[in-house]
PDB file of N, CA, C, O and CB in Angstrom:
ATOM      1  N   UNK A   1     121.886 131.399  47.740  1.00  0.00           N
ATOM      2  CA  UNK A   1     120.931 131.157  46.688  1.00  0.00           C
ATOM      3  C   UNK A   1     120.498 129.694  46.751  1.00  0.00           C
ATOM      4  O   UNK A   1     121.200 128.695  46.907  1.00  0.00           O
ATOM      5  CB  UNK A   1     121.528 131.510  45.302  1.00  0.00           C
ATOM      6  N   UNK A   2     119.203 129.800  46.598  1.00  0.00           N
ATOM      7  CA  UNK A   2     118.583 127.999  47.205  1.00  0.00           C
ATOM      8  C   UNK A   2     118.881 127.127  45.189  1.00  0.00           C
ATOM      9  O   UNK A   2     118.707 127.711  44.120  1.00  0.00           O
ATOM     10  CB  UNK A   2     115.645 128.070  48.013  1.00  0.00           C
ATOM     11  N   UNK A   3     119.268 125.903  45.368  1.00  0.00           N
ATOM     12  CA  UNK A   3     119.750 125.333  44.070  1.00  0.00           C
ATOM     13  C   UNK A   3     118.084 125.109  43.488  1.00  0.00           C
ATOM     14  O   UNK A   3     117.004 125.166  44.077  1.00  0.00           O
ATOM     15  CB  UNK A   3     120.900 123.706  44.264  1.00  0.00           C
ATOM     16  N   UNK A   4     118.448 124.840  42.091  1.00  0.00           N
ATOM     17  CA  UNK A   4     116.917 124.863  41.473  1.00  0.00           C
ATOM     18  C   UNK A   4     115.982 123.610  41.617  1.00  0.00           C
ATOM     19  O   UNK A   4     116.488 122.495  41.492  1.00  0.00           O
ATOM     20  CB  UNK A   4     117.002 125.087  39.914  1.00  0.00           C
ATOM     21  N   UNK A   5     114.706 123.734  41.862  1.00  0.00           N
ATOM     22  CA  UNK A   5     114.070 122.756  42.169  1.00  0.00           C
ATOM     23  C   UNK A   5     114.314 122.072  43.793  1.00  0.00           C
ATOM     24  O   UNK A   5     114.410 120.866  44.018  1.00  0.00           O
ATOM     25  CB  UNK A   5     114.380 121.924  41.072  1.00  0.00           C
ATOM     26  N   UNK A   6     114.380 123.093  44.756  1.00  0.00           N
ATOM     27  CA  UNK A   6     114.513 122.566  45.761  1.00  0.00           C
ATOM     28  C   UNK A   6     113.920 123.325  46.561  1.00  0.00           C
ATOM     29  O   UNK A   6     114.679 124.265  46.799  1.00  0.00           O
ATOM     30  CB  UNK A   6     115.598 122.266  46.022  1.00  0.00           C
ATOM     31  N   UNK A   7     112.947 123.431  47.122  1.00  0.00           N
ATOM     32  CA  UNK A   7     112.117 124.615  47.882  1.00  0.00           C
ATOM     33  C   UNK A   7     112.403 123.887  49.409  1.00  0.00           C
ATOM     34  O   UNK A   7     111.458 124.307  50.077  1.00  0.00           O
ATOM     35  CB  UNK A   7     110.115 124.815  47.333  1.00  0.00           C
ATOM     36  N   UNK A   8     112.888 123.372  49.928  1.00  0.00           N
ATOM     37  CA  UNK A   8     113.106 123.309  51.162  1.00  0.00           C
ATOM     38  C   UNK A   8     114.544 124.229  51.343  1.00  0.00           C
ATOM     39  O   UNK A   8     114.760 124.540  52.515  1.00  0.00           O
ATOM     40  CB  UNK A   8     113.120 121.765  51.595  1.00  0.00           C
ATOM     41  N   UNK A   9     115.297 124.583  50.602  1.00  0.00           N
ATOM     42  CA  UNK A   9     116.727 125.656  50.764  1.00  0.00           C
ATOM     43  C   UNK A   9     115.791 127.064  50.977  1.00  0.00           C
ATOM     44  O   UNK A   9     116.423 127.998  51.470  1.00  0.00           O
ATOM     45  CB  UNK A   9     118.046 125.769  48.983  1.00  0.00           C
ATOM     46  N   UNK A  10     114.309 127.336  50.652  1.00  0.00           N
ATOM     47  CA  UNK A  10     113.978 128.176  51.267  1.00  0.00           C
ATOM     48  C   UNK A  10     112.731 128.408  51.417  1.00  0.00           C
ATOM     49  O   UNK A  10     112.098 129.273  50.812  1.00  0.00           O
ATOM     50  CB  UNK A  10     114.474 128.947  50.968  1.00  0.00           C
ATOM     51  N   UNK A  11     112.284 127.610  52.275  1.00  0.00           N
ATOM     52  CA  UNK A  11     111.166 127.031  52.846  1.00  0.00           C
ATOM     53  C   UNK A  11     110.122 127.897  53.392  1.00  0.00           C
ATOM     54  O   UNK A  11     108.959 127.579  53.144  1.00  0.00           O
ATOM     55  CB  UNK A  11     111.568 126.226  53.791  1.00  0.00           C
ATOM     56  N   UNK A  12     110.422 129.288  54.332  1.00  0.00           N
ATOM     57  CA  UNK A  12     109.754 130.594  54.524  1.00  0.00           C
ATOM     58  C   UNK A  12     109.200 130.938  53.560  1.00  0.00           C
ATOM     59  O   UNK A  12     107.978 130.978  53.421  1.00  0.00           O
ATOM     60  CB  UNK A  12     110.445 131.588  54.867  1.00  0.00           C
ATOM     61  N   UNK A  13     110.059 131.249  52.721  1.00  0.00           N
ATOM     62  CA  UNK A  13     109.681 132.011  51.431  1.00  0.00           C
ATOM     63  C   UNK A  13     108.162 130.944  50.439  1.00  0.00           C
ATOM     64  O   UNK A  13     107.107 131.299  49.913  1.00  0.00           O
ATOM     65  CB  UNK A  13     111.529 132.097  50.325  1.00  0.00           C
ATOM     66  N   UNK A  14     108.602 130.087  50.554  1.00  0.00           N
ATOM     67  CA  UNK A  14     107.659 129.336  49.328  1.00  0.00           C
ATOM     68  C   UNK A  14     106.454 128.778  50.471  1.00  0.00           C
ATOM     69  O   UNK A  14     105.474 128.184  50.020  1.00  0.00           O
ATOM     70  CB  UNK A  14     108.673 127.721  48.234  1.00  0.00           C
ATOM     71  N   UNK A  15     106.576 128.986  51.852  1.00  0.00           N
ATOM     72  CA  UNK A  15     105.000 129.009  52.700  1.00  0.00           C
ATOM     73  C   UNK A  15     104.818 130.245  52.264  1.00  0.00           C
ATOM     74  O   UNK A  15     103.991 130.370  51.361  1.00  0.00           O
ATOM     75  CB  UNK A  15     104.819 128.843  54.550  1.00  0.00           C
ATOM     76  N   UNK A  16     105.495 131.442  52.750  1.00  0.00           N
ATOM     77  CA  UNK A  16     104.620 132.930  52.556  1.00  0.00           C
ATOM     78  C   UNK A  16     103.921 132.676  51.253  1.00  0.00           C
ATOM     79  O   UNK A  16     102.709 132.618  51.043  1.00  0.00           O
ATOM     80  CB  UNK A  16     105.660 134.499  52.415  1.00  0.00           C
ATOM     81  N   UNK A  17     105.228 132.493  50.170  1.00  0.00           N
ATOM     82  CA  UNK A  17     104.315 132.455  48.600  1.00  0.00           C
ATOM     83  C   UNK A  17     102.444 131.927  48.480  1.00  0.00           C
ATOM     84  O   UNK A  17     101.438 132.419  47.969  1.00  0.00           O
ATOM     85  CB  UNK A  17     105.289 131.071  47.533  1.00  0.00           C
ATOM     86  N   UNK A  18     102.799 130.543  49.354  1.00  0.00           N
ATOM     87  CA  UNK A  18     101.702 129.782  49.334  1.00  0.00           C
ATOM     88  C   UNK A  18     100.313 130.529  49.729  1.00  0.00           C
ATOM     89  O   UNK A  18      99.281 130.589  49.061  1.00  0.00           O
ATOM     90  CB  UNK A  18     101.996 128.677  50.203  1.00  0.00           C
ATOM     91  N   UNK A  19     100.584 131.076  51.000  1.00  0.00           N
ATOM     92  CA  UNK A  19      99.722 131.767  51.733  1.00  0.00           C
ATOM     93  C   UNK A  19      99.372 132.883  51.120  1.00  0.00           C
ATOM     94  O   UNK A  19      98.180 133.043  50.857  1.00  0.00           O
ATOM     95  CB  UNK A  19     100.144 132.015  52.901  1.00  0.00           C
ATOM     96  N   UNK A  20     100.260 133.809  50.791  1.00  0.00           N
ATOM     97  CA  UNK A  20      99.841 134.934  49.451  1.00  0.00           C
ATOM     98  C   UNK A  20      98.989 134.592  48.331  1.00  0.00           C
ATOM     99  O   UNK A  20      97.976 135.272  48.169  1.00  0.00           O
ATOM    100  CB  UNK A  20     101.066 135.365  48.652  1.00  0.00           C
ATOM    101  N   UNK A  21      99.343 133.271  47.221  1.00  0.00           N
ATOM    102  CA  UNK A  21      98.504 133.043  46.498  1.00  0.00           C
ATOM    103  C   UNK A  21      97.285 132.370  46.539  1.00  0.00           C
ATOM    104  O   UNK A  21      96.525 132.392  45.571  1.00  0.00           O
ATOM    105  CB  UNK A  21      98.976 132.744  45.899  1.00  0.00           C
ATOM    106  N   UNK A  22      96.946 131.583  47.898  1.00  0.00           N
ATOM    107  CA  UNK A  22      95.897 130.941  48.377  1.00  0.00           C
ATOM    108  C   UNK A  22      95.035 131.660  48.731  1.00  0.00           C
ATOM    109  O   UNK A  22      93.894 131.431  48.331  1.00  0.00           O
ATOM    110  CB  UNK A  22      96.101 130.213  49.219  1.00  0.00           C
ATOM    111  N   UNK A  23      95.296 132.798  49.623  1.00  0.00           N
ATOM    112  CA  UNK A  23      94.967 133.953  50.923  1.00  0.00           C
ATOM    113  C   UNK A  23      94.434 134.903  50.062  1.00  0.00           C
ATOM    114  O   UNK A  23      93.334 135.347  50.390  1.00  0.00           O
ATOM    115  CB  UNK A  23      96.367 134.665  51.951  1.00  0.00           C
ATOM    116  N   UNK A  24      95.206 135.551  48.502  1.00  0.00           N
ATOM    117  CA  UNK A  24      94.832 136.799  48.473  1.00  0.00           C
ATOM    118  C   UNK A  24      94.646 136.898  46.897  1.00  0.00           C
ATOM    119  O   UNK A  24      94.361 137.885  46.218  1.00  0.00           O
ATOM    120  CB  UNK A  24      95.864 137.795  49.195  1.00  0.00           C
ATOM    121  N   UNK A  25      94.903 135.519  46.497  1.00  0.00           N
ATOM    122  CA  UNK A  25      94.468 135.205  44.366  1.00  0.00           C
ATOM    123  C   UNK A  25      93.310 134.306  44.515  1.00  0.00           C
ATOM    124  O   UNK A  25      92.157 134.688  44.315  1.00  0.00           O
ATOM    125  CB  UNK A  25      95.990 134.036  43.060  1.00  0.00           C
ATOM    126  N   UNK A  26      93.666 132.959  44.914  1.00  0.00           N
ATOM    127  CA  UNK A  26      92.683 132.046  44.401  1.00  0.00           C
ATOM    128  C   UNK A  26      91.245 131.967  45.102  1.00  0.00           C
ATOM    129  O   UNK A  26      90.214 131.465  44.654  1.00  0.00           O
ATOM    130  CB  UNK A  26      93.298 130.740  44.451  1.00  0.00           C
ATOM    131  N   UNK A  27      91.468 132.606  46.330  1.00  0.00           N
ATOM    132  CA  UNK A  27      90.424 133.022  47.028  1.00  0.00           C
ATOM    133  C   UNK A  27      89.251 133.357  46.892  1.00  0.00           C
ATOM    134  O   UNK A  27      88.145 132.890  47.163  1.00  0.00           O
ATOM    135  CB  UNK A  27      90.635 133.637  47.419  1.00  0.00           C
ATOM    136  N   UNK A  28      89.911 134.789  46.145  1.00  0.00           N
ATOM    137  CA  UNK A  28      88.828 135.572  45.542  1.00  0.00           C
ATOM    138  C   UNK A  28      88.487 135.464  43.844  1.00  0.00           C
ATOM    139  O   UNK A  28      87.876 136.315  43.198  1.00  0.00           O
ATOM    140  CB  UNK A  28      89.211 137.026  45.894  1.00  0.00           C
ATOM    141  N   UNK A  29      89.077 134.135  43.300  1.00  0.00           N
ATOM    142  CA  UNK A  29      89.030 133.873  41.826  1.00  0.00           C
ATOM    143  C   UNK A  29      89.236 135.170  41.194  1.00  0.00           C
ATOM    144  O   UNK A  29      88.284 135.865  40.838  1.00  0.00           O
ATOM    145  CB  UNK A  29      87.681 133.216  41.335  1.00  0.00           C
ATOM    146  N   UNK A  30      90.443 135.513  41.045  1.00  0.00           N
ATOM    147  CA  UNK A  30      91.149 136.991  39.987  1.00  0.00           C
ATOM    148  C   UNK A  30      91.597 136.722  38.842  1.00  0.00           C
ATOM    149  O   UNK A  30      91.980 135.560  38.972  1.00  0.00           O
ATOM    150  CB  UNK A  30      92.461 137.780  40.501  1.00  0.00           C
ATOM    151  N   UNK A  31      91.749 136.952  38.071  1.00  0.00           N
ATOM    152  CA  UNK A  31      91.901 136.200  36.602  1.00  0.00           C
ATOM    153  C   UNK A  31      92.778 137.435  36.235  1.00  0.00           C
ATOM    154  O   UNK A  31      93.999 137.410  36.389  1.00  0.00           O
ATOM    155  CB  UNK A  31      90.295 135.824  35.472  1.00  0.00           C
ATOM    156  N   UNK A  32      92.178 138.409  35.795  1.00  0.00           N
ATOM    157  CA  UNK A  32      92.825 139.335  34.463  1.00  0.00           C
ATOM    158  C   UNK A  32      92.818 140.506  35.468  1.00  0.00           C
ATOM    159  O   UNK A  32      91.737 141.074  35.624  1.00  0.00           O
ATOM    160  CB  UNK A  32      91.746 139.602  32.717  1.00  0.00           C
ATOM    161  N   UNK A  33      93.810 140.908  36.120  1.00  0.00           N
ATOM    162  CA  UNK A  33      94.403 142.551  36.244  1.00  0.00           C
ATOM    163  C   UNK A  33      95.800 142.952  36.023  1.00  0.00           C
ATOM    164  O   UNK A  33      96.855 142.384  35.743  1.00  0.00           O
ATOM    165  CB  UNK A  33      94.225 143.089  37.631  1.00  0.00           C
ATOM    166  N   UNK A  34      95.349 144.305  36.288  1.00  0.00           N
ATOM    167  CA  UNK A  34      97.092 144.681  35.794  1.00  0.00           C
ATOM    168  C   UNK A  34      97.596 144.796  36.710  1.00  0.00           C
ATOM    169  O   UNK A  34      97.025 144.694  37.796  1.00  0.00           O
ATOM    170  CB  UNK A  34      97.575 145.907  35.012  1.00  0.00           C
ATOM    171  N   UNK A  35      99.256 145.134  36.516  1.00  0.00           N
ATOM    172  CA  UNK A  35     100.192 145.605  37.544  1.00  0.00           C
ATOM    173  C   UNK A  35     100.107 145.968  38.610  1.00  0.00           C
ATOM    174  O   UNK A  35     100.349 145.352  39.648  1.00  0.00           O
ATOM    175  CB  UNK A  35     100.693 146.309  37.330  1.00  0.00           C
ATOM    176  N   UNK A  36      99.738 147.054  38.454  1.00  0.00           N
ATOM    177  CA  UNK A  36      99.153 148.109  39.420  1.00  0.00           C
ATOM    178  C   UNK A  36      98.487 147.250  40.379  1.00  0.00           C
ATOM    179  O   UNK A  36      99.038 147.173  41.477  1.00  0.00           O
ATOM    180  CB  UNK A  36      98.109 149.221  38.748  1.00  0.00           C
ATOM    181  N   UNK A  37      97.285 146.503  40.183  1.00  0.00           N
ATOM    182  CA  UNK A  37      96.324 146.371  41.051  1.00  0.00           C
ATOM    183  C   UNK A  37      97.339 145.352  41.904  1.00  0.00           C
ATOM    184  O   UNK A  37      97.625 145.485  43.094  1.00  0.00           O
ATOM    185  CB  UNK A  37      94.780 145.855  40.434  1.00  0.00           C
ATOM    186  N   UNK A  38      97.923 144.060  40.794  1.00  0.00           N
ATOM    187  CA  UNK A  38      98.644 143.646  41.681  1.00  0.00           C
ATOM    188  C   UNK A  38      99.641 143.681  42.750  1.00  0.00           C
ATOM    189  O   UNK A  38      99.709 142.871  43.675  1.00  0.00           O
ATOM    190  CB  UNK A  38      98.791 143.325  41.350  1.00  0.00           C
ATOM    191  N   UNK A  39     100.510 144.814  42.526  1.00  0.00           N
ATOM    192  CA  UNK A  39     101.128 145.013  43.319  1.00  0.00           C
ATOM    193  C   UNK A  39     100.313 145.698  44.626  1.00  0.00           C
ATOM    194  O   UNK A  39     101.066 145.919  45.575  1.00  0.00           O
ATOM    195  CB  UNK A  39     102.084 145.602  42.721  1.00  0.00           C
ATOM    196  N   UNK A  40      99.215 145.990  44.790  1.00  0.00           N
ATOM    197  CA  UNK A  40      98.452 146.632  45.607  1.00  0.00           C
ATOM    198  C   UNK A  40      97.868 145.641  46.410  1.00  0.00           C
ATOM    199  O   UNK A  40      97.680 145.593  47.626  1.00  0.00           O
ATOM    200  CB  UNK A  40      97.562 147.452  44.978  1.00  0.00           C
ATOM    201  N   UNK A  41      97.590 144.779  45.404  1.00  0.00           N
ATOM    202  CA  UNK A  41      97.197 143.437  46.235  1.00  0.00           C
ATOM    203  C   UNK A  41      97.990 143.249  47.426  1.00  0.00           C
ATOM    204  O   UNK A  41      97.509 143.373  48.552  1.00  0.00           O
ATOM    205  CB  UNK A  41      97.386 142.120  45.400  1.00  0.00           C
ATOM    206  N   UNK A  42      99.294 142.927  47.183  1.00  0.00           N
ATOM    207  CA  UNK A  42     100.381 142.667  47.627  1.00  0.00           C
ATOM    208  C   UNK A  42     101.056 143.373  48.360  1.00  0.00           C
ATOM    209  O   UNK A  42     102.100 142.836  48.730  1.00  0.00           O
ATOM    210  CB  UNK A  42     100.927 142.428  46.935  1.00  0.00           C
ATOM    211  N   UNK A  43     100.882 144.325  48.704  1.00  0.00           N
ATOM    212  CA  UNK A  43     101.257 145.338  49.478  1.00  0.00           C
ATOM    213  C   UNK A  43     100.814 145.110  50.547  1.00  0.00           C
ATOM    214  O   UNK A  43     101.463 144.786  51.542  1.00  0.00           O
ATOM    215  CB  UNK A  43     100.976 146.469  49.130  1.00  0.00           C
ATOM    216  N   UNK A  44      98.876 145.352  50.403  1.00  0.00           N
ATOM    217  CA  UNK A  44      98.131 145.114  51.262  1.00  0.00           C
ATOM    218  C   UNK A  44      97.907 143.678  51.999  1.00  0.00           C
ATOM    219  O   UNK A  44      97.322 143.778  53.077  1.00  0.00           O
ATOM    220  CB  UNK A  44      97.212 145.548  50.759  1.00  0.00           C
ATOM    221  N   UNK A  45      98.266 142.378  51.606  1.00  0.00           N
ATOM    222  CA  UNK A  45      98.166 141.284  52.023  1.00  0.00           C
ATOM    223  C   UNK A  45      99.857 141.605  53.397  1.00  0.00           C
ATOM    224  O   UNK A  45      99.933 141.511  54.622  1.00  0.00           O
ATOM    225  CB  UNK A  45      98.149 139.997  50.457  1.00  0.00           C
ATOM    226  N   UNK A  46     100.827 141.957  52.374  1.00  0.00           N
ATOM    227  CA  UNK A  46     102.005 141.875  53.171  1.00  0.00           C
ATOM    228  C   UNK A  46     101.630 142.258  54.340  1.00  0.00           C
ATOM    229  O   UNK A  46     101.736 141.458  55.270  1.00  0.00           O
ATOM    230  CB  UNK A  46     103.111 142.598  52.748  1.00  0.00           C
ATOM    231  N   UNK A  47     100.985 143.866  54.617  1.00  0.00           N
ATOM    232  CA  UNK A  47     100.699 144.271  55.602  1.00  0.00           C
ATOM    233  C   UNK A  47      99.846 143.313  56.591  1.00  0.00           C
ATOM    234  O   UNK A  47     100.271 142.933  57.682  1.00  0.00           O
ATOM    235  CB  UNK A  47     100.215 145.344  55.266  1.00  0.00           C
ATOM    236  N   UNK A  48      98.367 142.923  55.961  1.00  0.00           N
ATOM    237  CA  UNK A  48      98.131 142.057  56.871  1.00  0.00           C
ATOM    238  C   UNK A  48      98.583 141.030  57.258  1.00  0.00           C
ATOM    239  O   UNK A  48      98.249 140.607  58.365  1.00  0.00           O
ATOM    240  CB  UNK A  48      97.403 141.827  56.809  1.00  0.00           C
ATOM    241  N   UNK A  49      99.861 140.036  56.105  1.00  0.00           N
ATOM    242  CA  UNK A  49     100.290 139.244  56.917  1.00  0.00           C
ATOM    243  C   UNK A  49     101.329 139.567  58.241  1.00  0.00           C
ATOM    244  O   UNK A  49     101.752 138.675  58.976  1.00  0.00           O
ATOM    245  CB  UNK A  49     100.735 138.458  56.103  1.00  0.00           C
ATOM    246  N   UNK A  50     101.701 141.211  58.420  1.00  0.00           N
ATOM    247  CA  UNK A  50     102.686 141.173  58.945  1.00  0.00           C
ATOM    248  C   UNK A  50     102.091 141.956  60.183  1.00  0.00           C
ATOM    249  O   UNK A  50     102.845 142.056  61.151  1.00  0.00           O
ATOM    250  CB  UNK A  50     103.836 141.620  58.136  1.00  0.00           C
ATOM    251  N   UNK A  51     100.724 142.576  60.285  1.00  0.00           N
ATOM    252  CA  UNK A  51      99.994 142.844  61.595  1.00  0.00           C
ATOM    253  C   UNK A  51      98.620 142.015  62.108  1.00  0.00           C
ATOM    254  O   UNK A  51      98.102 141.964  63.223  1.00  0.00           O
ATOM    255  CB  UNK A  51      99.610 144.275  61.495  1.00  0.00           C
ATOM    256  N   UNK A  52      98.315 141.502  61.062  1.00  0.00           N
ATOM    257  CA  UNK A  52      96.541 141.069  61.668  1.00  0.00           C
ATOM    258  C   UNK A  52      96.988 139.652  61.652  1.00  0.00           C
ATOM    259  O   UNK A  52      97.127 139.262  62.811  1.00  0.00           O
ATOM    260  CB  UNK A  52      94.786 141.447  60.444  1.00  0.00           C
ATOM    261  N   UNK A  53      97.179 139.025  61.054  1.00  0.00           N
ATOM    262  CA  UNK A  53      96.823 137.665  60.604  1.00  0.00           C
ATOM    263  C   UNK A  53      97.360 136.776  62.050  1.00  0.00           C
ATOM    264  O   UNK A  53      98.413 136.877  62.680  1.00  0.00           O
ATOM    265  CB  UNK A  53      97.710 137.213  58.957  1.00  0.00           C
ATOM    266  N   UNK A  54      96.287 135.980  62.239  1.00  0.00           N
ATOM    267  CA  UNK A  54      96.789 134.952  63.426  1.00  0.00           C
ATOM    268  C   UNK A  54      97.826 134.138  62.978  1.00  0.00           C
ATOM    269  O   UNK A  54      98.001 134.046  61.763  1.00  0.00           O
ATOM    270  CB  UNK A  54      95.682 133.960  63.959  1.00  0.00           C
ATOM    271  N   UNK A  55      98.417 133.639  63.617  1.00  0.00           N
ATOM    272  CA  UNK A  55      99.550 132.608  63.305  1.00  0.00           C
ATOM    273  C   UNK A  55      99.742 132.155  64.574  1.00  0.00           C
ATOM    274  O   UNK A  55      99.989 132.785  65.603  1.00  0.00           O
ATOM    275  CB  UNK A  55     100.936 133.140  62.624  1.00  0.00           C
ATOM    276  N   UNK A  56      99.513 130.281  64.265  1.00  0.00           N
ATOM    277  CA  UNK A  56      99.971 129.262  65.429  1.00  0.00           C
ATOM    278  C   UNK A  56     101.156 129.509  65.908  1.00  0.00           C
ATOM    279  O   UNK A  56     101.262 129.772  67.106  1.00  0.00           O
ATOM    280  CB  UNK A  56     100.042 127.874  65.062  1.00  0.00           C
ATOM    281  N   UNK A  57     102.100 129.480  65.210  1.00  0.00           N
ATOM    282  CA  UNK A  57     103.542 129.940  65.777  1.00  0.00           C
ATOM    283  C   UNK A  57     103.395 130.737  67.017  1.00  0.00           C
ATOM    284  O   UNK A  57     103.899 130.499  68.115  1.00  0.00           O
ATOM    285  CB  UNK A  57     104.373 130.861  64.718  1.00  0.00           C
ATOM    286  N   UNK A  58     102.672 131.661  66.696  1.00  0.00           N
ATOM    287  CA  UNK A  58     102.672 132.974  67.874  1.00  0.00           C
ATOM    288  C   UNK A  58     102.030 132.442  68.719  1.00  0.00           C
ATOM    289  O   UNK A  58     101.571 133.380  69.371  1.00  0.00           O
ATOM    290  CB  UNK A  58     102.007 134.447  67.596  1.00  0.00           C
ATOM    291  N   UNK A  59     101.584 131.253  69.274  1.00  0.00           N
ATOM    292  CA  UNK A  59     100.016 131.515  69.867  1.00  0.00           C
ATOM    293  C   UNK A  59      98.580 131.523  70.024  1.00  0.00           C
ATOM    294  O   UNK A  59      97.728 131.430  70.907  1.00  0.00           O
ATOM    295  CB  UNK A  59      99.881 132.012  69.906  1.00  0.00           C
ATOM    296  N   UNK A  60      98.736 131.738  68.264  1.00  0.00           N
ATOM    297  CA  UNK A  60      97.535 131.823  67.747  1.00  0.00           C
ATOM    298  C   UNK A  60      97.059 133.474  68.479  1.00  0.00           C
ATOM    299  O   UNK A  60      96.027 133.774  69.080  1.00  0.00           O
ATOM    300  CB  UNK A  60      96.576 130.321  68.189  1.00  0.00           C
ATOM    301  N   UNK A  61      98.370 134.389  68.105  1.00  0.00           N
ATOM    302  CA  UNK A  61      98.322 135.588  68.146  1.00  0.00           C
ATOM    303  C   UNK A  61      98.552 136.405  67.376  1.00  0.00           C
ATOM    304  O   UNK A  61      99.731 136.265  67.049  1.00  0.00           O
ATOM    305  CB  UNK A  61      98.728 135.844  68.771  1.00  0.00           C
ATOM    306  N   UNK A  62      97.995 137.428  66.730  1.00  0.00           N
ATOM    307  CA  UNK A  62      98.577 138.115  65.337  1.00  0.00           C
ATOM    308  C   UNK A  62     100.090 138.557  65.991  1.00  0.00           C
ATOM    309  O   UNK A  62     100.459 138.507  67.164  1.00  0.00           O
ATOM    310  CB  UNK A  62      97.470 139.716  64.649  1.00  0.00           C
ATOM    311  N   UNK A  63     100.897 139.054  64.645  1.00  0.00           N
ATOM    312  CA  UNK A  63     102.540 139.556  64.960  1.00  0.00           C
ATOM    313  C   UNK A  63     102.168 140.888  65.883  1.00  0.00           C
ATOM    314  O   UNK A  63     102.722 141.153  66.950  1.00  0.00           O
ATOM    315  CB  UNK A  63     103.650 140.074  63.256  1.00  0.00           C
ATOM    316  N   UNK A  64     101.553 141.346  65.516  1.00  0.00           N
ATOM    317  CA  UNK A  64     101.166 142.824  66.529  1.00  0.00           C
ATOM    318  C   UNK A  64     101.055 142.350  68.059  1.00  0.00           C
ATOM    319  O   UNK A  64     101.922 142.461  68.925  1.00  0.00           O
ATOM    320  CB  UNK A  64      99.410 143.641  66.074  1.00  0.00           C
ATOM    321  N   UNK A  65      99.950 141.871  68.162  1.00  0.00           N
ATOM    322  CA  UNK A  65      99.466 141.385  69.610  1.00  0.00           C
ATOM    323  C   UNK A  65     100.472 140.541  70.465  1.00  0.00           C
ATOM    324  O   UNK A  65     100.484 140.519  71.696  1.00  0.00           O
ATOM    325  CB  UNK A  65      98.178 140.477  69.448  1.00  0.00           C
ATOM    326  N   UNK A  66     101.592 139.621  69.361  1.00  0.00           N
ATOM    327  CA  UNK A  66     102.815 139.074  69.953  1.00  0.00           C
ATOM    328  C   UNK A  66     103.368 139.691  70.289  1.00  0.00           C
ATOM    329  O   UNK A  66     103.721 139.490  71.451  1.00  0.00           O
ATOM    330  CB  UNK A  66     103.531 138.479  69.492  1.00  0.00           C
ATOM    331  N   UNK A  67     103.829 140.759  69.690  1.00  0.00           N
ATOM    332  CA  UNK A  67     105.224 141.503  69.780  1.00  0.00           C
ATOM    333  C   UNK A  67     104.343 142.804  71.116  1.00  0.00           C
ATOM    334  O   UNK A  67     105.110 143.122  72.025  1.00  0.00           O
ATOM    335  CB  UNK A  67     105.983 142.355  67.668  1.00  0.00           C
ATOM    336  N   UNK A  68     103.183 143.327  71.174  1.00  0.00           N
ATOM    337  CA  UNK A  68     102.754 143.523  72.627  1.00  0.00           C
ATOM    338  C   UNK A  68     103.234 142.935  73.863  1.00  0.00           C
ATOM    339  O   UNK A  68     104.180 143.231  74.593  1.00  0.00           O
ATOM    340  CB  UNK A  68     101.612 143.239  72.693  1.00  0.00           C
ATOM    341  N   UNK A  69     102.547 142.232  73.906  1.00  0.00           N
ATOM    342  CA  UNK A  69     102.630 140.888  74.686  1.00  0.00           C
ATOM    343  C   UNK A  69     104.077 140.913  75.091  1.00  0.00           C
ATOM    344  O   UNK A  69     104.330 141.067  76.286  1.00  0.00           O
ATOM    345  CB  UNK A  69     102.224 139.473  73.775  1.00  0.00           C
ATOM    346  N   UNK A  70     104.714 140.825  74.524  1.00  0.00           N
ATOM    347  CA  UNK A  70     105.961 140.469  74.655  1.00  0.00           C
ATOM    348  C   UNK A  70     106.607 141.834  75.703  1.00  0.00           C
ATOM    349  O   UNK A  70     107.168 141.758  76.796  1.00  0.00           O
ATOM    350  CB  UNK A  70     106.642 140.240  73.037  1.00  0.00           C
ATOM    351  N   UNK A  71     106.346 142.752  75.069  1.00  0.00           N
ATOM    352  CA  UNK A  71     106.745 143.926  75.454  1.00  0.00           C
ATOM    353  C   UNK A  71     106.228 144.509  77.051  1.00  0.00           C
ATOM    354  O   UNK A  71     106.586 145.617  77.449  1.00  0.00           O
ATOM    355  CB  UNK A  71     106.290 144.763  74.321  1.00  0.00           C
TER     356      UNK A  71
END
């Protein structure tokens, strides 16, 4: 468990966060929905962050096209 007020004990987590709320809230200026939608949001971002989205790390290859590649 990362101690409070210290976001480098878990540093993944609070980039993804970043990128989620940059990428897929403030983006598109969302103000007022419910649950539902949000979690849909979020579903759907996960997915693309976890097949489409380029990432330098890789290459500047989405996780899909890496993990090809690789293969």
């Amino acid at each position: 468990m990362s101690r409070r007020g210290n976001y480098h004990d878990n540093a993944v987590m609070e980039s993804f966060f970043g990128h989620l709320k940059s990428e897929a809230f403030y983006s598109q200026k969302i103000t007022k929905v419910s649950n539902t939608t949000v979690r849909k949001i979020v579903l759907e971002y996960i997915h693309y962050y976890n097949c489409v989205r380029i990432q330098e790390k890789l290459n500047h290859l989405s996780p899909k096209e890496f993990r090809e590649q690789v293969v």
